[in-house]
Structure formats: C-alpha cells, structure tokens
C-alpha positions as CSV (number, residue, x, y, z in Angstrom):
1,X,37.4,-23.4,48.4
2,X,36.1,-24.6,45.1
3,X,33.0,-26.1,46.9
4,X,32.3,-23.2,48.8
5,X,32.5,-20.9,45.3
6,X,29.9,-23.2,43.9
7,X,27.7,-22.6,46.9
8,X,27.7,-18.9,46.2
9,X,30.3,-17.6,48.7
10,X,32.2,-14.6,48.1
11,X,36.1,-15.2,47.6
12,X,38.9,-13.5,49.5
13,X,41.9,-14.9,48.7
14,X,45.4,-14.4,48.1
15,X,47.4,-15.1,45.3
16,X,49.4,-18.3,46.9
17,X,46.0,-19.6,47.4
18,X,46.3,-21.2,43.7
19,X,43.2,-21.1,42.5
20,X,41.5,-19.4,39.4
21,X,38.9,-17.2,39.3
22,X,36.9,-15.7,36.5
23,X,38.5,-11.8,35.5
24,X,37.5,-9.0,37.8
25,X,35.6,-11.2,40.5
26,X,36.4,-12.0,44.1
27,X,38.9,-9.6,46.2
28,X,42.7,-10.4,46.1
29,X,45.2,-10.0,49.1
30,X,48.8,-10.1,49.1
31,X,49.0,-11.3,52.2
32,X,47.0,-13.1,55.1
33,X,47.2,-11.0,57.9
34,X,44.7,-9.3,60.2
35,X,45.5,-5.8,58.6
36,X,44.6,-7.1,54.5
37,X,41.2,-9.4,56.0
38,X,40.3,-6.3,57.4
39,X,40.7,-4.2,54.4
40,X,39.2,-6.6,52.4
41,X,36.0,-7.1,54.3
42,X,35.9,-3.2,54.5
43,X,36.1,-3.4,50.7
44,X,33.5,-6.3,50.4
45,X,31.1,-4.3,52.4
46,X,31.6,-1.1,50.0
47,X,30.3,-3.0,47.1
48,X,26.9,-2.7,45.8
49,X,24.7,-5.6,46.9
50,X,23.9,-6.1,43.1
51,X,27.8,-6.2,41.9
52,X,28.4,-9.1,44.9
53,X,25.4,-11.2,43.9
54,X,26.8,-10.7,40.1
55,X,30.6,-11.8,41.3
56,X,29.2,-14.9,43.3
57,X,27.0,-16.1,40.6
58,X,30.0,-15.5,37.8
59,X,32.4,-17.3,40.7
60,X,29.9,-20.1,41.1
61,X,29.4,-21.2,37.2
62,X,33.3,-20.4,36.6
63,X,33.6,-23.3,39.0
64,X,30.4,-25.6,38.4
65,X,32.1,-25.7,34.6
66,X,35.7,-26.1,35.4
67,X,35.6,-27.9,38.7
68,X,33.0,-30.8,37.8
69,X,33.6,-34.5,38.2
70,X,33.9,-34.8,34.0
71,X,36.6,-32.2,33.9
72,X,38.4,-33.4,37.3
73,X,38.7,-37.1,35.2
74,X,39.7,-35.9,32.0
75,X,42.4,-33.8,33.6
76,X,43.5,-36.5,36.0
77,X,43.0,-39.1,33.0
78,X,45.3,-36.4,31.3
79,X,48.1,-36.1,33.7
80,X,48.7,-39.8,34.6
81,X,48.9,-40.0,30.6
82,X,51.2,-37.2,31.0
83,X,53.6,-38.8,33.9
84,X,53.5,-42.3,32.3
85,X,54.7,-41.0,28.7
86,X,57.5,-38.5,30.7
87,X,58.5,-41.9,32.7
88,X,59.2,-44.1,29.5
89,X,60.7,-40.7,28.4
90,X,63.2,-40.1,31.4
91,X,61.5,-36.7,31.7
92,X,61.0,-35.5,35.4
93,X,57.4,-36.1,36.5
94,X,55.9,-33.9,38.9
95,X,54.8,-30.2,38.9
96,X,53.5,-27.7,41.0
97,X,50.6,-25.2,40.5
C-alpha cells in the first residue's frame, strides 16, 4: 500500500488496514465489503478532479517522508534497541500496530 501511495494512487482503505495517512486525505471504510467499495468509488468519482490530484500528491509526500529507507532503519534500528533493552529488562517484547 505504501508503494502504491508514493506512486500517486488514491487510497481506500479501512481502518484495520493499519496504516497512516495525512488528515482529511484518502476515503475510509468500516468495512470491506461489496456494498462500502461501492460507495466509496461512488464517492471517489464525486470529487473534484483538482481535490483528488491534491489528496494523492499530499498521500504521496506523507509517505515519501515517512516511509523512506532512512526512516525504515532508524525505526527498526530503534525497535531492536527497544526489544533488546526490554529483554535484559524482563519486559514482554512484541507489539502490535
């Protein structure tokens, strides 16, 4: 998903999808089904062309900034720091998003 919001794509996602996106941009579901695609693409196609273009572009440098390969190290760098110090620690290790 993130690659395909750097390319310029228009997001439709729900909110178990786990991803961020910048305020006010991309179309939100509550759940995957024919019925809220459908509604969403009706609502995709209501927008002005301008406001899509504007939402893609603010999508695409939301994830060219957080989604990079320096940012991916520094928070992986960051995590392993994290688990290693919560090992010596006793401290339960893993997470979810």
């Amino acid at each position: 998903c993130i690659t395909c919001l750097q390319l310029g794509l228009f997001p439709i996602v729900t909110e178990h999808a786990c991803i961020d996106l910048p305020e006010r941009c991309g179309i939100w579901i509550a759940d995957y089904t024919e019925a809220a695609v459908s509604s969403a693409l009706d609502a995709f196609e209501a927008k002005p062309l301008d406001a899509v273009a504007g939402e893609a572009e603010s999508c695409r440098a939301f994830t060219a900034a957080r989604f990079n390969r320096s940012e991916y190290t520094r928070v992986v760098t960051a995590e392993i720091q994290r688990a290693i110090a919560a090992k010596r620690g006793g401290e339960p290790t893993v997470e979810v998003c």
